[in-house]
Kinemage of the C-alpha trace (Angstrom):
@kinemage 1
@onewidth
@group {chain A} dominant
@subgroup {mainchain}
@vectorlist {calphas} color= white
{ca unk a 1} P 51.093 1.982 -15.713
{ca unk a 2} L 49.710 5.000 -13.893
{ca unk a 3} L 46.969 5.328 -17.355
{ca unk a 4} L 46.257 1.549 -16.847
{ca unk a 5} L 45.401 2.025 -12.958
{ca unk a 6} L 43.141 5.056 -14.096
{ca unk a 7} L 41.182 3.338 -16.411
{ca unk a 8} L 40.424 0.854 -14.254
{ca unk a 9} L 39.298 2.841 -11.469
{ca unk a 10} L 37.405 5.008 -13.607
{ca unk a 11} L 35.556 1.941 -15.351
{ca unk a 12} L 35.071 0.984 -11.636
{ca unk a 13} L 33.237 4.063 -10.530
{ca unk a 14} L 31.648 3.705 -13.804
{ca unk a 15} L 30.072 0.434 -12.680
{ca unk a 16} L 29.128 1.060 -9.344
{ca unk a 17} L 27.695 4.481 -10.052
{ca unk a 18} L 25.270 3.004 -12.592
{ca unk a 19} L 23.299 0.966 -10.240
{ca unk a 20} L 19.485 0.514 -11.219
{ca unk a 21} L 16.871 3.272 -9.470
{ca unk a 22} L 14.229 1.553 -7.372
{ca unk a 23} L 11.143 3.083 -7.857
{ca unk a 24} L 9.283 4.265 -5.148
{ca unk a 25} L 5.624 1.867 -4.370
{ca unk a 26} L 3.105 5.216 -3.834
{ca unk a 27} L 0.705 2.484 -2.865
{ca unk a 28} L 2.764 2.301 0.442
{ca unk a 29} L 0.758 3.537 3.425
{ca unk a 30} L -2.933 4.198 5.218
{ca unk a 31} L -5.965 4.396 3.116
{ca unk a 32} L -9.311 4.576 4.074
{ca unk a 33} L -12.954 4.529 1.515
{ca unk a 34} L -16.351 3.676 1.179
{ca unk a 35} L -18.219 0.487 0.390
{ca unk a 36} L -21.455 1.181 -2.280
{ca unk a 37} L -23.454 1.261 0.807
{ca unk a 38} L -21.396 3.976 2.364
{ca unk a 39} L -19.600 1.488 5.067
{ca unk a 40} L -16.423 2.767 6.266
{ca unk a 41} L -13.381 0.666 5.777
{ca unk a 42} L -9.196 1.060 5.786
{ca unk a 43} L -6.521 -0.441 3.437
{ca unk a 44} L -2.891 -0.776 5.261
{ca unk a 45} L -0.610 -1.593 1.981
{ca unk a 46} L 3.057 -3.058 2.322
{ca unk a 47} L 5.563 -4.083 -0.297
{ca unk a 48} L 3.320 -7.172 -0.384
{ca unk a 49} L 0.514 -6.876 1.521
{ca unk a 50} L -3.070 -5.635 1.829
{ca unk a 51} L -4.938 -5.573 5.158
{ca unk a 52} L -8.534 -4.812 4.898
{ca unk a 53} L -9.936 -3.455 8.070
{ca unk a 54} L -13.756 -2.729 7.340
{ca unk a 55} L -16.219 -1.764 10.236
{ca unk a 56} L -18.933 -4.753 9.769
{ca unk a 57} L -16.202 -7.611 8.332
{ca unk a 58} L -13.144 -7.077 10.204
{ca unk a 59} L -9.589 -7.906 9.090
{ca unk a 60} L -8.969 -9.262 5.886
{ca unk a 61} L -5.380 -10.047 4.102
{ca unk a 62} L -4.850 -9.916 1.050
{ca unk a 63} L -1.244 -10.322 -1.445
{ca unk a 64} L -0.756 -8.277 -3.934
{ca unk a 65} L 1.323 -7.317 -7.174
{ca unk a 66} L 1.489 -4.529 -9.207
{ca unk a 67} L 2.111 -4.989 -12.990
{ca unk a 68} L 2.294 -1.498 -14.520
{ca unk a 69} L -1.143 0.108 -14.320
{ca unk a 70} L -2.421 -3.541 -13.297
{ca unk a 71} L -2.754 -4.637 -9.780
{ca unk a 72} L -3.267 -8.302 -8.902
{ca unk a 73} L -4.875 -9.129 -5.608
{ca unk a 74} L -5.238 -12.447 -4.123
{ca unk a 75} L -6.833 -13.712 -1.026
{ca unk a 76} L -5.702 -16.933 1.081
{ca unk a 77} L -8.143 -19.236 -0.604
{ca unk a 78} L -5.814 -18.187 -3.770
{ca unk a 79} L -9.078 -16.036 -5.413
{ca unk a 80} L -7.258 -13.934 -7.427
{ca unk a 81} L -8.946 -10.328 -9.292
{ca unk a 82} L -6.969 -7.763 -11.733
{ca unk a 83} L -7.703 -4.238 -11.346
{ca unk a 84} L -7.175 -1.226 -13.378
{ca unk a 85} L -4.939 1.583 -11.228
{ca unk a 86} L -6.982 4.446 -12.872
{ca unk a 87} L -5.102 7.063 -11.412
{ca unk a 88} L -2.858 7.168 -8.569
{ca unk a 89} L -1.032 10.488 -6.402
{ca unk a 90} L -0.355 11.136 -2.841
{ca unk a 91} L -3.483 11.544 -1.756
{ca unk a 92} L -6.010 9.291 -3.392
{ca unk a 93} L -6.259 6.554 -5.853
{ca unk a 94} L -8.993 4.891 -8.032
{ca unk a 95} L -9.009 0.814 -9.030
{ca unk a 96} L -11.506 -0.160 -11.113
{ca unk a 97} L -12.516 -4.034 -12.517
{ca unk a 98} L -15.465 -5.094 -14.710
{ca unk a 99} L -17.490 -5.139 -11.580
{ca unk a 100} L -16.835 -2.190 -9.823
{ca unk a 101} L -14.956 0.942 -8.499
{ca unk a 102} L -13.065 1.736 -5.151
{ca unk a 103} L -11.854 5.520 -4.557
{ca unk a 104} L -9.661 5.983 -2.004
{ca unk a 105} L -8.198 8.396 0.545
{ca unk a 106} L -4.471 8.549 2.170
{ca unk a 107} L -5.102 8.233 5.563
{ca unk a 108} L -2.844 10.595 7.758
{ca unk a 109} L -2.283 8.815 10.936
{ca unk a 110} L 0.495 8.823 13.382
{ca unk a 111} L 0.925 5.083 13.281
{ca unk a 112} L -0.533 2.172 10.829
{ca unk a 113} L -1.744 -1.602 11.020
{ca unk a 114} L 2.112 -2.615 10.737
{ca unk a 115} L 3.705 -0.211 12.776
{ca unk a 116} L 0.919 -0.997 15.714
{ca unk a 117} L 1.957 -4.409 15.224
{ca unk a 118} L 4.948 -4.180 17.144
{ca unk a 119} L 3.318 -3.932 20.582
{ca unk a 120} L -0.005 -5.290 22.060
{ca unk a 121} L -0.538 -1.690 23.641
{ca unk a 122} L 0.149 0.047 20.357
{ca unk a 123} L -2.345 -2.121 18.576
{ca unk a 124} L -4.816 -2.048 20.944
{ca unk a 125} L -4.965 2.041 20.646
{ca unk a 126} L -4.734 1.566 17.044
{ca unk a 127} L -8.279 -0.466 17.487
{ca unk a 128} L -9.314 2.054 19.088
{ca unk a 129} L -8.253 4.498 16.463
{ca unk a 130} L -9.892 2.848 14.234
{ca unk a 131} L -13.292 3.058 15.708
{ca unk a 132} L -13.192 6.540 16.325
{ca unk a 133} L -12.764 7.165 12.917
{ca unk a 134} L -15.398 4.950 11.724
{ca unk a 135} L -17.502 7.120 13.905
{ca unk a 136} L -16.213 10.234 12.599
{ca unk a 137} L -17.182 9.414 8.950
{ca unk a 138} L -20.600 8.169 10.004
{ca unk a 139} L -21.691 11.685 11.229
């Protein structure tokens, strides 16, 4: 009985210890780059969303999906464009499509798009964030 009891607890822990790993989005977080015309602009990626914040066009949202090295974007109007995730790390990444390609840059800043979201003061100095460093990169 005592052998039985084992058994089962041990194919228990066997279950539960075997869950399936997440892995980890590194697309998560604040990027900034350049247009081809050297405009300043930000990226503020979720688990499903990309906000566009770009100095001249303002706020743009855009879903997203990543399939392998593939990432699908598509706006509200349901335009949808595949890119190639050429290379991707902790600090920059590189998406490239038959038309063109965007570096980018992790932006280290105390609080992003989302997180300023929660409060109308907290977004408001994020605004304001956001123009300084638009300046910043201009000189």
């Amino acid at each position: 009985m005592r052998t039985k009891i084992f058994r089962i607890l041990f194919i228990f822990i066997l279950f539960v210890s075997c869950k399936k790993e997440e892995s980890k989005n590194e697309l998560l977080g604040n990027w900034y780059g350049f247009d081809s015309d050297s405009m300043y602009y930000e990226l503020y990626i979720s688990d499903t969303l990309i906000i566009l914040n770009h100095e001249n066009l303002g706020i743009a949202e855009y879903t997203y999906l990543r399939d392998g090295q593939r990432l699908i974007t598509t706006n509200p109007l349901f335009f949808e464009r595949i890119w190639d995730l050429e290379s991707l790390n902790d600090s920059s990444f590189t998406i490239k499509d038959t038309l063109e390609t965007h570096h980018y840059k992790r932006l280290n800043i105390p609080a992003g798009f989302f997180e300023s979201m929660n409060d109308s003061t907290g977004f408001f100095t994020f605004k304001e964030g956001f123009l300084e460093r638009t300046q910043s990169h201009k000189q």
